[in-house]
Backbone and ligand atoms as CSV (ligand in chain L), in Angstrom:
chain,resi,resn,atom,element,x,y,z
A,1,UNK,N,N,71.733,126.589,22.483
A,1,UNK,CA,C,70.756,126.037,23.435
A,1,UNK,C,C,70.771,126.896,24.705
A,2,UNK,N,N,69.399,127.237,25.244
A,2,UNK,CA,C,69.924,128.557,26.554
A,2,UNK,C,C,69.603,127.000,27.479
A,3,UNK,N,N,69.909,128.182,28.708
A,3,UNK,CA,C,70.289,127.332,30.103
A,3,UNK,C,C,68.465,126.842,29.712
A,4,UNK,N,N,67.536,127.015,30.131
A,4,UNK,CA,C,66.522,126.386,30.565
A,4,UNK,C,C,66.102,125.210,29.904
A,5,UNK,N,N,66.240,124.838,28.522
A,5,UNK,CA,C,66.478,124.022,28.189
A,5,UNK,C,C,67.396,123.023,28.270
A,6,UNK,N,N,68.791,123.533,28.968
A,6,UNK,CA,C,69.457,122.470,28.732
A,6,UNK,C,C,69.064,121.950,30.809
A,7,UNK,N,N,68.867,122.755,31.500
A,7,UNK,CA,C,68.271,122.089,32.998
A,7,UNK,C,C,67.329,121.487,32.585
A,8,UNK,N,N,65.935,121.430,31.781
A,8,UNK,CA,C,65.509,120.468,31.707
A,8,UNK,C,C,65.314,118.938,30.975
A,9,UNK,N,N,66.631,119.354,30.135
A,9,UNK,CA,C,67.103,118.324,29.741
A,9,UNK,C,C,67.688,117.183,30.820
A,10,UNK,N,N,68.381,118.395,31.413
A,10,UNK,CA,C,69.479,116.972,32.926
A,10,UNK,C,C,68.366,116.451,33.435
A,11,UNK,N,N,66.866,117.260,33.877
A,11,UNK,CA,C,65.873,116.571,34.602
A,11,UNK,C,C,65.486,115.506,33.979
A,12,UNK,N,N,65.119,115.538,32.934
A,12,UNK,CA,C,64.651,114.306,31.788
A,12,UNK,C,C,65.431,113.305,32.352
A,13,UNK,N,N,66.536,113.722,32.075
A,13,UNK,CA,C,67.784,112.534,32.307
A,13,UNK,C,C,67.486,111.606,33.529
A,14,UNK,N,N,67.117,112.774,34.562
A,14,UNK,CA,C,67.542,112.052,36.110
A,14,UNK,C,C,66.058,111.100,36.218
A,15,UNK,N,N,64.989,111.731,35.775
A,15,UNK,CA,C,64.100,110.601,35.858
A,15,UNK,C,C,63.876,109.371,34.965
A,16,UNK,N,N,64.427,109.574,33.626
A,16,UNK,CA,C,64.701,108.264,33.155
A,16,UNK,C,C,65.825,107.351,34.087
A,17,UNK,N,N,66.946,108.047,34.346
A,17,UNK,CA,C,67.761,106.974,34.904
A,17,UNK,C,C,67.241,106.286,36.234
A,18,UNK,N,N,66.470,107.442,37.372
A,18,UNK,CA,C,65.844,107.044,38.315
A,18,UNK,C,C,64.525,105.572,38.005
A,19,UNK,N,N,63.979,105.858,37.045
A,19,UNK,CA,C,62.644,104.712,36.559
A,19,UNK,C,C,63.396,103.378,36.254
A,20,UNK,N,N,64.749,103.992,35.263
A,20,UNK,CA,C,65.327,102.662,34.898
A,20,UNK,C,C,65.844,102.051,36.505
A,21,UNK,N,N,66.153,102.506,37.063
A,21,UNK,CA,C,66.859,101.835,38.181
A,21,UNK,C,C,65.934,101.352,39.509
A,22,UNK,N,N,64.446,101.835,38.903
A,22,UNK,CA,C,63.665,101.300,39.822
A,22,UNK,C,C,63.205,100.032,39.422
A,23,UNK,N,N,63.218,99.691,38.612
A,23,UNK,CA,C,62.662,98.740,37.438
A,23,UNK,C,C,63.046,97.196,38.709
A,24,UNK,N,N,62.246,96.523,38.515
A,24,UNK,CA,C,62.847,95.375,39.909
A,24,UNK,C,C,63.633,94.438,38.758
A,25,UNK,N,N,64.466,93.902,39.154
A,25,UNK,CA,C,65.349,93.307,38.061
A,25,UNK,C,C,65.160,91.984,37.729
A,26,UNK,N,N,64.368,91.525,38.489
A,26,UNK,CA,C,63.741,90.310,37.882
A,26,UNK,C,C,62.049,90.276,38.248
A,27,UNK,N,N,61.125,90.200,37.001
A,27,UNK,CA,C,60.031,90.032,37.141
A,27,UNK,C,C,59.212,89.096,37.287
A,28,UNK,N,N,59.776,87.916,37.602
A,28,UNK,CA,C,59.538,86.438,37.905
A,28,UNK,C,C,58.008,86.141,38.619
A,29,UNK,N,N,57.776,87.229,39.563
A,29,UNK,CA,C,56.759,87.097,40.509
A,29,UNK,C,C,56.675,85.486,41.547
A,30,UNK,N,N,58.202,85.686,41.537
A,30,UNK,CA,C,58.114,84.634,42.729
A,30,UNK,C,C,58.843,84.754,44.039
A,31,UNK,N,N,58.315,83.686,44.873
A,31,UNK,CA,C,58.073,83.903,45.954
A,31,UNK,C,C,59.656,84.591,46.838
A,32,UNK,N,N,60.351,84.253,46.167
A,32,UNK,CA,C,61.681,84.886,46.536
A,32,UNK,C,C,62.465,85.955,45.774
A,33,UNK,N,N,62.130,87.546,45.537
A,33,UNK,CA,C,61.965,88.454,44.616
A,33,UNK,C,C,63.837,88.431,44.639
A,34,UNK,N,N,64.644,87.504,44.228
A,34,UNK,CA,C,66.036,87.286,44.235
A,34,UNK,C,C,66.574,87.979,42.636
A,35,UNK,N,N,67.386,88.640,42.548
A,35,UNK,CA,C,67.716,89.545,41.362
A,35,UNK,C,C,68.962,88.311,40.874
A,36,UNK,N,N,69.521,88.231,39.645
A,36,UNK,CA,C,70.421,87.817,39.340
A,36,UNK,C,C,72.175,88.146,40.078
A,37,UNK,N,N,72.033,89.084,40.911
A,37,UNK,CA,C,73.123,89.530,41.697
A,37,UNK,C,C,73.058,88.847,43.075
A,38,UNK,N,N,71.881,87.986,43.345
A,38,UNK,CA,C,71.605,87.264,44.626
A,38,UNK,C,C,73.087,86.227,44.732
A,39,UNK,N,N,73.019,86.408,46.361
A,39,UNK,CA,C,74.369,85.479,46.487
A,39,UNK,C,C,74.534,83.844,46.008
A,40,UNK,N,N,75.662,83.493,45.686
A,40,UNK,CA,C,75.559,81.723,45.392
A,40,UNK,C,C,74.892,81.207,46.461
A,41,UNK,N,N,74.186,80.342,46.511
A,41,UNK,CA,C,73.645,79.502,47.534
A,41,UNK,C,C,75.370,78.637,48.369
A,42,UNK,N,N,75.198,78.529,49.696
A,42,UNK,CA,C,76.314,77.658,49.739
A,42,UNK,C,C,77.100,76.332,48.806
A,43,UNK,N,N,75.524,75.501,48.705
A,43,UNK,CA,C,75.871,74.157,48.096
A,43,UNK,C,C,76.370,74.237,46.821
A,44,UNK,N,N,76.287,75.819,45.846
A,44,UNK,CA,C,76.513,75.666,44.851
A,44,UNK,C,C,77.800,76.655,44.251
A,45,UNK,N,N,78.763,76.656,45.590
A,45,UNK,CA,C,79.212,77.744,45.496
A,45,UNK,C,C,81.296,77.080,44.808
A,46,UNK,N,N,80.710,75.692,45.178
A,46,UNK,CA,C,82.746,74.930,44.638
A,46,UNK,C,C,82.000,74.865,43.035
A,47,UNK,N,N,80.891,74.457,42.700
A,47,UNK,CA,C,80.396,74.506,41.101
A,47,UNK,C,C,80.959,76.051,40.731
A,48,UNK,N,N,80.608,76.991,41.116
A,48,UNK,CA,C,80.729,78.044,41.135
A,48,UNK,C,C,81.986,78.280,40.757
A,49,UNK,N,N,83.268,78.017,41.575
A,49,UNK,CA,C,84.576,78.286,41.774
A,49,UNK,C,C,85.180,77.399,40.444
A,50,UNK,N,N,84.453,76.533,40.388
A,50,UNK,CA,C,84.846,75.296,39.318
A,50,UNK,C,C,84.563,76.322,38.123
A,51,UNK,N,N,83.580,76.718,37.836
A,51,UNK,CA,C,82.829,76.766,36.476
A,51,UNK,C,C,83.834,78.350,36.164
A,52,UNK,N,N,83.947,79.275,37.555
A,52,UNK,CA,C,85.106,80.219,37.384
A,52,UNK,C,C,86.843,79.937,36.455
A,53,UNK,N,N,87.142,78.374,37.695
A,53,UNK,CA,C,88.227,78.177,36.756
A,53,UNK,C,C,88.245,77.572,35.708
A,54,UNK,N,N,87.271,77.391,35.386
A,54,UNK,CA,C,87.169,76.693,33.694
A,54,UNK,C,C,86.623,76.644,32.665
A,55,UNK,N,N,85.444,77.567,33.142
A,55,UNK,CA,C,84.602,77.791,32.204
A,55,UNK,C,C,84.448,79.283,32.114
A,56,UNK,N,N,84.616,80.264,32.953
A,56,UNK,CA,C,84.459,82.064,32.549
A,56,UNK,C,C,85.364,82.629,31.709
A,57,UNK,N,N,86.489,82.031,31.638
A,57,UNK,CA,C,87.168,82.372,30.244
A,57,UNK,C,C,86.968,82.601,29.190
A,58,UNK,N,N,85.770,81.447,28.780
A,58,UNK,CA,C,84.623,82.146,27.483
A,58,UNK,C,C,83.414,81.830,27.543
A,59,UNK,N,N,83.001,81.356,28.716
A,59,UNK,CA,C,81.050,81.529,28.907
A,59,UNK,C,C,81.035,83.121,29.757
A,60,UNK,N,N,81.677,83.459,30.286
A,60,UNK,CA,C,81.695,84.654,31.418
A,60,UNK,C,C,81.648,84.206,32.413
A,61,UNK,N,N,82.228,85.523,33.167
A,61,UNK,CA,C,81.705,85.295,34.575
A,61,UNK,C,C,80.280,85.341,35.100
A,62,UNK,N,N,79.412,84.436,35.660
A,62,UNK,CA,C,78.214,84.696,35.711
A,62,UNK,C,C,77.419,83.812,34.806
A,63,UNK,N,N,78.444,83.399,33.423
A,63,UNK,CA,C,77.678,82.813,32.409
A,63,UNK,C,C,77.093,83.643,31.352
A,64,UNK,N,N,77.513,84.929,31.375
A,64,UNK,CA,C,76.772,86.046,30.781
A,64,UNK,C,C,78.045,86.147,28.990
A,65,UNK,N,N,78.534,85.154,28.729
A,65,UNK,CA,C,79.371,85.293,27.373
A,65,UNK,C,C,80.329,86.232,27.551
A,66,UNK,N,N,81.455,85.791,26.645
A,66,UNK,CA,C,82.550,86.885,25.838
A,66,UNK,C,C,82.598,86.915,24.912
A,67,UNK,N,N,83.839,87.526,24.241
A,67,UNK,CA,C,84.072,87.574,22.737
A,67,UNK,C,C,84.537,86.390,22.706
A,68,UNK,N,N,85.128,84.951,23.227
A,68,UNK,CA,C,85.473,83.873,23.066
A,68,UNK,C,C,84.218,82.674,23.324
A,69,UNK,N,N,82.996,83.073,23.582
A,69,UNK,CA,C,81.825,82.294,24.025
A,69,UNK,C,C,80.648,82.848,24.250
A,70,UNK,N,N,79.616,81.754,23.965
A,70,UNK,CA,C,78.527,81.876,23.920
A,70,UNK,C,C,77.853,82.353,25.240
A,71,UNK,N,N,77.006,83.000,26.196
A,71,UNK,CA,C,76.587,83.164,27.426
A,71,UNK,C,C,75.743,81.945,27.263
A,72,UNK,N,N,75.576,80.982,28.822
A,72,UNK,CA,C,75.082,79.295,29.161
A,72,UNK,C,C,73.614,80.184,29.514
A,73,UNK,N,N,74.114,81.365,30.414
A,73,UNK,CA,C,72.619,81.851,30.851
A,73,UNK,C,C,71.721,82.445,29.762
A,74,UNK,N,N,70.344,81.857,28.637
A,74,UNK,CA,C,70.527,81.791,27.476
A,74,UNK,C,C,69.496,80.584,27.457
A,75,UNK,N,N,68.720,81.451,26.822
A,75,UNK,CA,C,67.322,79.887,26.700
A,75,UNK,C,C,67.785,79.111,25.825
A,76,UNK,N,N,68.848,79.158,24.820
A,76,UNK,CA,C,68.883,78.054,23.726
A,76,UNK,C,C,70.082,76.729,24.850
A,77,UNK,N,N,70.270,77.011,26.385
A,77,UNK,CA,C,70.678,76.439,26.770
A,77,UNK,C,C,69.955,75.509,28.124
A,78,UNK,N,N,68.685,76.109,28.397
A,78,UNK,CA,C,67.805,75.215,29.229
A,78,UNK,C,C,67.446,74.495,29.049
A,79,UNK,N,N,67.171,73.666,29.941
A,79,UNK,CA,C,67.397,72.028,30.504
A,79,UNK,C,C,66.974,71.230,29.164
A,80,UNK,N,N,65.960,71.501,28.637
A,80,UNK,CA,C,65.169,70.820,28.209
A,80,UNK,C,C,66.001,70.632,26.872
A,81,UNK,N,N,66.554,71.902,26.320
A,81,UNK,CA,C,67.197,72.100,25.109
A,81,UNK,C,C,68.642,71.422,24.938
A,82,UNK,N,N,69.201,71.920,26.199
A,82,UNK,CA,C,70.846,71.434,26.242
A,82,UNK,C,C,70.691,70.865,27.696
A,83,UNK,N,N,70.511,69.524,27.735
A,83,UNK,CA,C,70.119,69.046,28.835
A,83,UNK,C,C,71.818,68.677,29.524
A,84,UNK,N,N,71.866,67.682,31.137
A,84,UNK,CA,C,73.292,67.866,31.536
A,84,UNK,C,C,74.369,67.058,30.547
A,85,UNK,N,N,73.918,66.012,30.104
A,85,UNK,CA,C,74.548,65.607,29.704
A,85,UNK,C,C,75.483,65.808,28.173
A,86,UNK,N,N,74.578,67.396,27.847
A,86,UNK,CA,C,75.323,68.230,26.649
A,86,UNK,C,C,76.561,68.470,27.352
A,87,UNK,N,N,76.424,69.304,28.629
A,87,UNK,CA,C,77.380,69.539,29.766
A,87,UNK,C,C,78.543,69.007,29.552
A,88,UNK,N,N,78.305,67.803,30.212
A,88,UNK,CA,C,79.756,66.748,30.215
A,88,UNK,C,C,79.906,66.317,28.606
A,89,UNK,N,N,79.018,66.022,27.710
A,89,UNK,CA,C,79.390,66.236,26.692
A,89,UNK,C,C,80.575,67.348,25.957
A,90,UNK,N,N,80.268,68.501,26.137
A,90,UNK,CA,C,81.287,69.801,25.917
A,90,UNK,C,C,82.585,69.629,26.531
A,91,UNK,N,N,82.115,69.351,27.791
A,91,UNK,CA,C,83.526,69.488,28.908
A,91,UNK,C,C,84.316,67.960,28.069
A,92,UNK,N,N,83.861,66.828,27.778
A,92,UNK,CA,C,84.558,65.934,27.755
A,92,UNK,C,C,85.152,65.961,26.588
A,93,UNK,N,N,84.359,66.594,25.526
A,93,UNK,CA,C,84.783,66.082,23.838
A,93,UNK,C,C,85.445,67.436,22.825
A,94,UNK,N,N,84.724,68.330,23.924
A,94,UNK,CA,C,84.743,69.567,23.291
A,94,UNK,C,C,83.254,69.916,22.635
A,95,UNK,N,N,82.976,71.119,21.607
A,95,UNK,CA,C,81.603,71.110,20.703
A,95,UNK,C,C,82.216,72.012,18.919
A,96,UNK,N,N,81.829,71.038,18.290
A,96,UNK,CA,C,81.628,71.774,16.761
A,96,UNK,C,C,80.982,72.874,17.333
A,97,UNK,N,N,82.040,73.738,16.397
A,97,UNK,CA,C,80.858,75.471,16.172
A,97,UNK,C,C,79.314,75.322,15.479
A,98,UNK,N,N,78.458,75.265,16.079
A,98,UNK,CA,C,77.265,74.827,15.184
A,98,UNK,C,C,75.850,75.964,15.547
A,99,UNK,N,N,75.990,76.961,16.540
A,99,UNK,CA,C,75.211,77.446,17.053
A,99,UNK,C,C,74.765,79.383,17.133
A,100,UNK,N,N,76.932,79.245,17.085
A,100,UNK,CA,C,77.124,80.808,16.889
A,100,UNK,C,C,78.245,80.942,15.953
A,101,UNK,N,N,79.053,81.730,16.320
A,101,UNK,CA,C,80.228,82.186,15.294
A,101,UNK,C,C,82.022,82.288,16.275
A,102,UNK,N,N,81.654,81.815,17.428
A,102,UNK,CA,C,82.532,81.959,17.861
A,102,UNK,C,C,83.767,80.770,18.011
A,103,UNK,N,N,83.388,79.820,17.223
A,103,UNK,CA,C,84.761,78.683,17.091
A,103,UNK,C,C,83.954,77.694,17.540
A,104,UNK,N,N,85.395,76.351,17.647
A,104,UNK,CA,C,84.506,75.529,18.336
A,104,UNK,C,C,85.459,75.540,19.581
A,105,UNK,N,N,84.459,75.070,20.279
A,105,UNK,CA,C,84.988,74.697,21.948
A,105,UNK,C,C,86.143,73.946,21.976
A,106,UNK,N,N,87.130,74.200,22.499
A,106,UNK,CA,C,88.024,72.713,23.332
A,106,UNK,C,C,87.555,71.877,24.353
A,107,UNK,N,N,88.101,70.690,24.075
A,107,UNK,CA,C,87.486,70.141,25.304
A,107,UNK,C,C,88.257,70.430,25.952
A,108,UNK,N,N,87.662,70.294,28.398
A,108,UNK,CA,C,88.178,70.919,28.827
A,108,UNK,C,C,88.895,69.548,30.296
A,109,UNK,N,N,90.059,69.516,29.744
A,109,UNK,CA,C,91.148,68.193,30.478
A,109,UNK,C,C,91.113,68.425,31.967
A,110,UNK,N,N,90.789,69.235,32.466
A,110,UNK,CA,C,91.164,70.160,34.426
A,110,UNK,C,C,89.528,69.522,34.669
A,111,UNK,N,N,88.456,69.194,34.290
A,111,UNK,CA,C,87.654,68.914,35.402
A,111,UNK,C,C,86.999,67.443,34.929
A,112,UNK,N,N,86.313,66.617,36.001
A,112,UNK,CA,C,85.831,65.400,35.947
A,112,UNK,C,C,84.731,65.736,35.665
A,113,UNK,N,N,84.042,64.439,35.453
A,113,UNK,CA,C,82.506,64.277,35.318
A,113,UNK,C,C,81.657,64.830,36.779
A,114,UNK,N,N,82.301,64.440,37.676
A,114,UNK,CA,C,81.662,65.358,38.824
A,114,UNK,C,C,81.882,67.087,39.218
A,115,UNK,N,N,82.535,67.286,38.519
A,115,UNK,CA,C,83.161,68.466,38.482
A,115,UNK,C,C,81.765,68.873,37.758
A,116,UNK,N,N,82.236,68.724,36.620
A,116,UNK,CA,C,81.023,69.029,35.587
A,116,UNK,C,C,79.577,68.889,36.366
A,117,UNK,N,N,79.741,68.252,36.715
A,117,UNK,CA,C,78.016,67.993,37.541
A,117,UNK,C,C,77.836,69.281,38.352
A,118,UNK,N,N,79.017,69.261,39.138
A,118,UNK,CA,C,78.501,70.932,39.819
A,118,UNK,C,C,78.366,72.217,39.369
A,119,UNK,N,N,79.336,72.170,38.228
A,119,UNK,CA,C,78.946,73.116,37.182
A,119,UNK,C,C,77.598,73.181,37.060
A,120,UNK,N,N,77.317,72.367,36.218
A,120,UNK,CA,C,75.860,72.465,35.507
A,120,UNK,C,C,74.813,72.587,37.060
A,121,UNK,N,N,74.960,72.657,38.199
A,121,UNK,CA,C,74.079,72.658,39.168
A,121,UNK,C,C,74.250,74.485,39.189
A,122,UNK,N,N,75.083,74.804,39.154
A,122,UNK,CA,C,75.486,76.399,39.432
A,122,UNK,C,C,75.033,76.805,37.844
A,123,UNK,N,N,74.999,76.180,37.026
A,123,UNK,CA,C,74.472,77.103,35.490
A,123,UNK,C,C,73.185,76.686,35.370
A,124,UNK,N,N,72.632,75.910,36.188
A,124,UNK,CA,C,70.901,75.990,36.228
A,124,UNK,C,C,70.324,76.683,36.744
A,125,UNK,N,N,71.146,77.139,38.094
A,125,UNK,CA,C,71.122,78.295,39.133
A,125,UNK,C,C,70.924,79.590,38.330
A,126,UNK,N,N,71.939,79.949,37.493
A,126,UNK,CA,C,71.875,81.510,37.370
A,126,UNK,C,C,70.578,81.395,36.294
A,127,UNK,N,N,70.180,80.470,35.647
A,127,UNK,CA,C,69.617,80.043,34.242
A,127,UNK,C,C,68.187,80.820,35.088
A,128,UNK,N,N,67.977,79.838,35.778
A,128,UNK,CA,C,66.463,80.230,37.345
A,128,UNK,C,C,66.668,81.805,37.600
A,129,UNK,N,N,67.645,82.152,38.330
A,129,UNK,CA,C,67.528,83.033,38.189
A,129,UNK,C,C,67.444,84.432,37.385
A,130,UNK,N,N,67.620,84.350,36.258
A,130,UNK,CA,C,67.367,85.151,35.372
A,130,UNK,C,C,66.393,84.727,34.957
A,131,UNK,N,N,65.186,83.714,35.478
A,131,UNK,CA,C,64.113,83.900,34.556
A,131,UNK,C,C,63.824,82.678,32.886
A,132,UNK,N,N,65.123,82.250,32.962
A,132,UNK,CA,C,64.922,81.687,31.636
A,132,UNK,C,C,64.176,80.303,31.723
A,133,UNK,N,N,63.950,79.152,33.026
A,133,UNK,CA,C,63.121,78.217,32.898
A,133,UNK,C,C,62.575,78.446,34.635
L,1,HEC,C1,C,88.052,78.245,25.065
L,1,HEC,C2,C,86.690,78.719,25.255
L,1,HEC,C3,C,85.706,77.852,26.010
L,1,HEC,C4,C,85.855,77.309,27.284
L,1,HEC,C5,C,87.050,77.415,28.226
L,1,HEC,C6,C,84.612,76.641,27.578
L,1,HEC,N1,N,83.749,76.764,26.521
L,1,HEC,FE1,FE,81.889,75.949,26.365
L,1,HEC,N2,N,81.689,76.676,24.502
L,1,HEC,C7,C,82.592,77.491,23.849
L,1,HEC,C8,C,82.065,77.868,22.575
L,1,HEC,C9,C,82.740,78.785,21.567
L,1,HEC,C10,C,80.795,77.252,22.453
L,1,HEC,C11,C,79.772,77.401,21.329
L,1,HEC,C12,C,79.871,76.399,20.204
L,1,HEC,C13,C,78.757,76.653,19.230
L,1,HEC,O1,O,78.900,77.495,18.349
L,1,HEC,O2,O,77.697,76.034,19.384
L,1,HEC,C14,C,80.604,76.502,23.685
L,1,HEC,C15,C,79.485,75.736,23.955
L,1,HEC,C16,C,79.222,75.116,25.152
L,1,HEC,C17,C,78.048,74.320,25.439
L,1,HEC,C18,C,76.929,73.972,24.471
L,1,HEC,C19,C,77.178,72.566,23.927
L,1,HEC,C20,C,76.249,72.148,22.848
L,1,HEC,O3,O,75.903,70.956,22.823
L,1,HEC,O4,O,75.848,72.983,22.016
L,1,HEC,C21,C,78.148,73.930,26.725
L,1,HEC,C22,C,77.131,73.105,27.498
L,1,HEC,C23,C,79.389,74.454,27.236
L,1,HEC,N3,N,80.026,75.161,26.259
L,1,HEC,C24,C,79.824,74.268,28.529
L,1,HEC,C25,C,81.101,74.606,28.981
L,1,HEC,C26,C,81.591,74.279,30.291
L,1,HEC,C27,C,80.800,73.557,31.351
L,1,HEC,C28,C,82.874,74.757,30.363
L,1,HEC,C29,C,83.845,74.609,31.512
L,1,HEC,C30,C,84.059,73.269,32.023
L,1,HEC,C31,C,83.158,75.380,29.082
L,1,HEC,N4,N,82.064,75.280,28.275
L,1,HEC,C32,C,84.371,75.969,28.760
L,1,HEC,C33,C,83.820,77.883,24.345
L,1,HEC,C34,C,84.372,77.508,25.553
């Protein structure tokens, strides 16, 4: 391969990566152009800390999944589908594997029903913000 080809290869490069990174990261067209990296809102920020210690272990951090869990942020999990009371459902009983391949859930003994409530206020949050309802 001579040099001129391979310089305009790196150029190729730099403007794909440049387009990809212009790309606005959420296309919502609403009134608050907030990307999924937008800060927690205050009120939702102990849900937040909660859902960290008890739930990112295998939903992710963010809600975005691991190899131990499903990601919450995830249309087969909006409101309408897995409404709150799936929520405290999971947290309280645990869930049969019925959806993916990754086991079934434990239930989870460290948080209350209000606990859970703020959870699910902070996983509707990122849900909005990414766009999914
Ligand atoms: C040890 C890993 C683990 C932890 C910790 C965990 N989950 Fe899960 N969760 C799973 C797995 C795996 C599934 C998917 C089950 C399936 O295949 O449908 C799941 C599914 C769910 C569902 C869907 C329930 C349904 O009805 O389908 C909800 C809601 C949920 N988790 C919420 C939570 C919340 C809230 C927490 C923290 C309080 C939490 N999970 C902690 C592993 C975990």
């Amino acid at each position: 391969m001579d040099m001129t080809t391979k310089a305009s290869q790196a150029m190729w490069m730099t403007v794909l990566v440049l387009a990809l990174g212009a790309a606005p990261a959420c296309s919502q067209g609403e009134s608050q152009p907030q990307s999924a990296a937008a800060a927690v809102p205050a009120d939702l920020q102990s849900g937040e800390q909660k859902f960290v210690a008890n739930c990112s272990a295998c939903h992710g951090v963010g809600g975005v999944g691991t190899k131990q869990g499903p990601p919450l942020v995830h249309k087969i999990y909006e409101p309408n589908h897995h409404g709150d009371a799936a929520f405290q459902r999971a947290a309280a009983n645990g869930v049969q594997s019925h959806h993916w391949e990754f086991g079934n859930m434990p239930k989870i003994p460290g948080v209350s029903p209000s606990d859970v409530e703020q959870i699910v206020k902070y996983v509707r949050w990122l849900q909005k913000q990414a766009g999914i309802f």
